[in-house]
N, C-alpha and C positions, 0 to 999 in steps of 0.2 A: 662728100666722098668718105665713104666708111674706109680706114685703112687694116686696123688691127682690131685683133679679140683681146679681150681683160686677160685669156688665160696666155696671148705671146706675149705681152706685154709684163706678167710676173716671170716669165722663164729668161730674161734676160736683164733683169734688177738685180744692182749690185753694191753692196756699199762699199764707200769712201770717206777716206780720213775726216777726219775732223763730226764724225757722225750723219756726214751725208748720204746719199745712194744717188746712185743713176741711173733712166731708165729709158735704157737704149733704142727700145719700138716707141717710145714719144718722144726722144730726143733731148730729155732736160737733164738736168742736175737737181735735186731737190734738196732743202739744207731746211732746218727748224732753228727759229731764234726764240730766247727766252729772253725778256727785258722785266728786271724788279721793279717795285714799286717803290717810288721813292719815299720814305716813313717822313720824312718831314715836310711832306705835302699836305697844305691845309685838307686834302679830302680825296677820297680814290679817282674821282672823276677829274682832278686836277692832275694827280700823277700819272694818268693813264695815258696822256700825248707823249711825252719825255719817254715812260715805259715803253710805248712802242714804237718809239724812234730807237732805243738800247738795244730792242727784238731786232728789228729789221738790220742794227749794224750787226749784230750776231749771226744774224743769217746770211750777209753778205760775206763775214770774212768764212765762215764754213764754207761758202759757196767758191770764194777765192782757192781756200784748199785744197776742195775735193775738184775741182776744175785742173788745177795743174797736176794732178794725179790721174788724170785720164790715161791713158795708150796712145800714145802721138802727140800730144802737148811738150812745146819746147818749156823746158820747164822756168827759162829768165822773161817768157810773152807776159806783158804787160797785159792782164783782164780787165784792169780795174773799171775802163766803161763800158766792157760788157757787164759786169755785177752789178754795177751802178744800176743800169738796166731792168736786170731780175725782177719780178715782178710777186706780189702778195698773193697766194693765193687761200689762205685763209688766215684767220685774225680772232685769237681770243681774250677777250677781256676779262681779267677776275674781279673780282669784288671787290678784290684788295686793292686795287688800281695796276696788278702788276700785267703784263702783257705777251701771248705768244703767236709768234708768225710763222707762216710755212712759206715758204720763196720757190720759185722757180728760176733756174737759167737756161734757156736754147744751148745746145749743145753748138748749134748752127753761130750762135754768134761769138763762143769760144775759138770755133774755127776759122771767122771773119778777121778775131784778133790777131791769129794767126799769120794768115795768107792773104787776107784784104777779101773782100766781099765780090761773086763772081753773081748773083742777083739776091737784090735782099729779101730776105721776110717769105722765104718761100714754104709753104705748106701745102697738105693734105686738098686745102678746098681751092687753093690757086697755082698749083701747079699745073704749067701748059703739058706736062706727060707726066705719070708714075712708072717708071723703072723698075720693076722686081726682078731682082738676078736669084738665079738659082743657083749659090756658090756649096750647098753641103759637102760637095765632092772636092771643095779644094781642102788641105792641111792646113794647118795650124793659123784659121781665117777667125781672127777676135772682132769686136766691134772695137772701133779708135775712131780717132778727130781726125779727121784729116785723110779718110782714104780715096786712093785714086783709082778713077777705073777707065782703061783705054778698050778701048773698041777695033775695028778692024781700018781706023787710022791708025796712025804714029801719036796725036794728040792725045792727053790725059786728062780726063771732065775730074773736077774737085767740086761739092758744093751740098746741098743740104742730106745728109743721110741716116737711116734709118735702119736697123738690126733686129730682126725677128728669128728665134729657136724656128719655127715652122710654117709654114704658110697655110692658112684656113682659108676658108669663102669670105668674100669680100676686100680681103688685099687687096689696096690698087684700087678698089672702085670698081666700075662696070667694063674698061675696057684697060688695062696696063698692058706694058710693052713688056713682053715675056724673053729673056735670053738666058744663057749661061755662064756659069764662070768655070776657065781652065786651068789657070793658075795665077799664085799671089806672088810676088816678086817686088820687094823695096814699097811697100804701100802703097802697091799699083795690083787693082786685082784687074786679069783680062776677061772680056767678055767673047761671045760668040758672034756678036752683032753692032750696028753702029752704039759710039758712044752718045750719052744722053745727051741731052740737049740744053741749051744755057737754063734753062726756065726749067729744068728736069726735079723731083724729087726720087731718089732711090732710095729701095729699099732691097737690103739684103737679106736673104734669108743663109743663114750662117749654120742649123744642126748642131747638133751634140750639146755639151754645157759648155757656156763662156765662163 
């Protein structure tokens, strides 16, 4: 399931303390570790495990960081196993023996840290429905952790979500659930239609610059 373009995906990346960014149409947190080379290592290739064990704690405490610097993060939640978590997604080795890492964090499981997990691991290719709201016309609507969106119940769906500047061809996939948004109120944004569904991914389309 195609969800986003390369080009919604840079108009809603933003950095965060500690040298991080976020980027809100894939949902992560991205943090770079650098780990030295130990000089008293008989040989690069010895130093090089140590060194990128020093990277990857590097990128976890960036990730720590720029995690509780989000919009909606209680700032005392404990992340520490969702960073644990965070996963490698590139790895450079130098010559020297010293080491650099690029990490990822789900935005989704900051939120779990949060609130407790409402279905886990939900994405793009196993979500039972994608959700595209069309909120541009609400005010003063950011991406954050933790937003709510009621429906034409009384009940509030919380659970994995996604921030796109504008909606191209292929959002969603081949057939997403189309509604609106009327107004934002206490991190509850409403919709025009039922709220998603436990298994749901949403995606908002939010306009203007975050």
């Amino acid at each position: 399931m195609m969800l986003l373009s390369g080009s919604a995906r840079a108009e809603v990346a933003k950095s965060l303390p500690g040298g991080a960014t976020v980027d809100w149409s894939r949902g992560v947190v991205i943090a770079r570790g650098v780990g030295p080379a130990d000089r008293h290592a008989p040989s690069p290739a010895v130093a090089r495990d140590a060194a990128q064990v020093r990277a990857e704690s590097a990128a976890r405490a960036a990730l720590d960081k720029a995690a509780h610097a989000l919009p909606g993060v209680t700032k005392k939640v404990e992340l520490g196993a969702a960073v644990r978590g965070a996963v490698v997604t590139s790895l450079d080795l130098d010559t020297d023996g010293s080491a650099t890492v690029v990490m990822e964090l789900p935005i989704e499981a900051v939120r779990v840290a949060m609130n407790g997990a409402r279905r886990g691991d939900v994405n793009g290719e196993e979500a039972e429905e994608v959700v595209v709201i069309d909120a541009t016309g609400v005010k003063g609507l950011k991406p954050m952790v933790g937003l709510g969106v009621r429906g034409t119940s009384t009940s509030v769906w919380t659970g994995p979500t996604l921030f796109v500047e504008k909606e191209e061809a292929g959002i969603g996939g081949e057939k997403p659930v189309r509604v609106k948004a009327s107004k934002l109120a206490g991190g509850v944004l409403t919709i025009d239609g039922a709220a998603p569904g436990a298994g749901a991914l949403v995606v908002v389309v939010i306009g203007g610059k975050s």
